[in-house]
C-alpha positions in Angstrom: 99.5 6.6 216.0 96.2 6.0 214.2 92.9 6.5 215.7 91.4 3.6 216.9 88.2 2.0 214.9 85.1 0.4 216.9 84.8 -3.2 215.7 81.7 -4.4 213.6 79.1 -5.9 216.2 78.0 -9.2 215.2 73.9 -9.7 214.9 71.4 -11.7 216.6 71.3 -14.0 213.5 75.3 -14.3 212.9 75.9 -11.3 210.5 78.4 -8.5 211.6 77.1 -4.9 211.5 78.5 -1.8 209.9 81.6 -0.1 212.1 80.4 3.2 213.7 82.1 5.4 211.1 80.9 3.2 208.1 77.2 3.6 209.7 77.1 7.4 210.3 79.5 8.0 206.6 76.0 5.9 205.8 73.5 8.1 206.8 74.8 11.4 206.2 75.2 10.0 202.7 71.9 8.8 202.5 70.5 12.2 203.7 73.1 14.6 201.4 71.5 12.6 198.6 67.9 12.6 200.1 68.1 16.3 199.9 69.7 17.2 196.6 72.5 17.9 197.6 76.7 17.8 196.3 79.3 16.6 198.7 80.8 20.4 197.7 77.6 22.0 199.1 77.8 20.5 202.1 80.6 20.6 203.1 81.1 24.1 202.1 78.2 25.0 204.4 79.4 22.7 207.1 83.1 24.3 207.2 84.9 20.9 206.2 86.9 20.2 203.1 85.3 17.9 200.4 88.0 15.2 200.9 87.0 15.2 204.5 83.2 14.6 204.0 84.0 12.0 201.4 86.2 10.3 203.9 83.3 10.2 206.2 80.8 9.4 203.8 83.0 6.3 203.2 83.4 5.1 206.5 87.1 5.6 205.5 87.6 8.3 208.7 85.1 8.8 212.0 84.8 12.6 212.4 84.9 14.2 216.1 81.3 15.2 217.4 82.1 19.0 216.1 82.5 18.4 212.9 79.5 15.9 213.2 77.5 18.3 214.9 77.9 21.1 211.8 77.2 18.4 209.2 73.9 17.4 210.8 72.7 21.3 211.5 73.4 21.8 207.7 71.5 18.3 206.7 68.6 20.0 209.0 68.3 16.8 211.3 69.3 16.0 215.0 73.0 14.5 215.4 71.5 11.7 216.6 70.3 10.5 213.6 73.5 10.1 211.8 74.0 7.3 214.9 70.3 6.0 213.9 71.3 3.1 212.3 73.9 2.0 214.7 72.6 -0.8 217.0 69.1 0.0 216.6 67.8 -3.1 218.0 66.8 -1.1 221.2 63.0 -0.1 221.5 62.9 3.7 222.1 60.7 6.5 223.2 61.3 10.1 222.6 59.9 12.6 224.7 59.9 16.4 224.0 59.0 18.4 227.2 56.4 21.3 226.5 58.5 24.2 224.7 61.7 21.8 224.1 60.7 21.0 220.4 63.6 22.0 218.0 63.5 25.4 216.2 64.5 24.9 212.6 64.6 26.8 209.7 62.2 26.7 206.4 61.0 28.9 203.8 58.2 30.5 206.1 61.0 31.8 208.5 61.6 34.6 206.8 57.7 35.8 207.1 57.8 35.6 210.9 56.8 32.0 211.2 58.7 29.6 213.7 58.5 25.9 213.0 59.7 23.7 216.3 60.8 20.0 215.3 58.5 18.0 218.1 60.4 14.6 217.1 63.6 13.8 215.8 66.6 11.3 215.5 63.8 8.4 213.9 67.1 7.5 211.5 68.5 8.5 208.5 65.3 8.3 206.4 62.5 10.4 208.0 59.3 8.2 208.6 57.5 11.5 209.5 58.1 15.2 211.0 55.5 16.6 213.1 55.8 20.7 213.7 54.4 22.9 216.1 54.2 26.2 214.0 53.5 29.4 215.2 52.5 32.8 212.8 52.8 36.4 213.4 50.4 38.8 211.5 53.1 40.8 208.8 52.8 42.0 205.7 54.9 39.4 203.3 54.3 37.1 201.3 53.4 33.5 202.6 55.9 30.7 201.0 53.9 27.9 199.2 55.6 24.1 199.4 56.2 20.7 197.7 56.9 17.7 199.4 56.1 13.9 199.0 53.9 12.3 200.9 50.6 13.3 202.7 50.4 16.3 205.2 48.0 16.7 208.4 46.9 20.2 209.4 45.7 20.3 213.2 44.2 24.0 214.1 44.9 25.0 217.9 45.0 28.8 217.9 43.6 31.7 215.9 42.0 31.2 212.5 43.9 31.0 209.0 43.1 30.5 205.4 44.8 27.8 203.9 45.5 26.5 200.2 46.2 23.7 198.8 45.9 23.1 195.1 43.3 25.0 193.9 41.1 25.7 197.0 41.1 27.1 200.0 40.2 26.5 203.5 39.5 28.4 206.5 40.6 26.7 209.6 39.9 27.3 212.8 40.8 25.7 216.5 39.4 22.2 216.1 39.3 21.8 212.8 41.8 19.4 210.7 43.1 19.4 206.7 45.0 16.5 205.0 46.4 16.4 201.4 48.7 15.0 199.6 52.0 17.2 200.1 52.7 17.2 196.1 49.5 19.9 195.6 51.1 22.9 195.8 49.9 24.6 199.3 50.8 27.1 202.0 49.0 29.8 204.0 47.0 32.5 202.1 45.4 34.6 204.8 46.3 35.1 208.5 42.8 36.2 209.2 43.0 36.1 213.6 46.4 35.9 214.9 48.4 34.7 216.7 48.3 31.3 214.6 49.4 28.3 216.2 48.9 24.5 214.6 50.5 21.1 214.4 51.7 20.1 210.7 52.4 16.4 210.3 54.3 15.1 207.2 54.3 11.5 207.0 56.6 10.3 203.9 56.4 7.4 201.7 58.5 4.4 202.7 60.9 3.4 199.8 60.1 -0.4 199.0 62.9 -2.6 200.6 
């Protein structure tokens, strides 16, 4: 017997709205693509066939919360957000307790540095992604990023020297840096550790 498919929900002004599966196959689409990324590298990194993850990038099949779940840690983004665009009429709040923020994984990971997510599930495109990161002293190499749209450096703890582009800064507790995330820019000194600071990246919003 086949699995049973949620109805489209009609809209406050007549319309009907996607199906669940047609929604979610919609975002993780929207993200794989977002990223750079082949339906074969995702899926190879998510354990699930390629026919599968182009069934449920075409709404053709609604995968069980498992399989969603490893598709959404290898996208980088709460599951929640493949369900963004699913009735999102709803006002919401999001509230991350102090410590709860989600650990993820970037470049800088490898040098000792711990990036926690302190908001998440804002939809399938990211509006912004604030981080509470953290820095050990070692002796690597600091990893320099690219990004679009502008970041916002807020110092809390210990003092580092930062570059962007062409110059550097020394920031300490108090003290705040913005730039446009396509300089090239990245930590170049950890000159009092620990290092703690809030990074804010706040994207550019496609035009509808």
């Amino acid at each position: 017997m086949p699995a049973p498919t949620l109805e489209p929900m009609e809209n406050s002004n007549g319309t009907s709205a996607p199906a669940l599966e047609e929604s979610v196959g919609a975002a993780i689409r929207e993200l794989r693509l977002r990223e750079g990324l082949t339906i074969a590298q995702v899926s190879e990194q998510a354990g699930i066939s390629r026919g599968m993850l182009s069934k449920i990038e075409t709404g053709s099949t609604m995968a069980g919360l498992d399989t969603l779940a490893r598709i959404a840690r290898t996208l980088g983004v709460a599951m929640s957000v493949l369900f963004g665009k699913y009735d999102a009429s709803a006002a919401m709040a999001q509230h991350v307790k102090r410590g709860a923020g989600m650990e993820v994984v970037r470049r800088g990971t490898k040098s000792g540095h711990s990036y926690h997510l302190l908001a998440y599930g804002q939809g399938p495109v990211k509006w912004f992604e604030p981080f509470l990161i953290t820095m050990a002293d070692d002796s690597q190499r600091y990893p320099s990023f690219q990004h679009p749209g502008t970041e916002f450096l807020y110092m809390l703890e210990g003092v580092i020297e930062y570059r962007c582009g062409q110059q550097t800064y020394v920031l300490e507790p108090g003290d705040a840096l913005s730039f446009d995330g396509q300089a090239l820019h990245g930590p170049e000194n950890l000159m009092q550790c620990p290092i703690r600071f809030l990074s804010i990246i706040i994207y550019p919003r496609s035009a509808e």
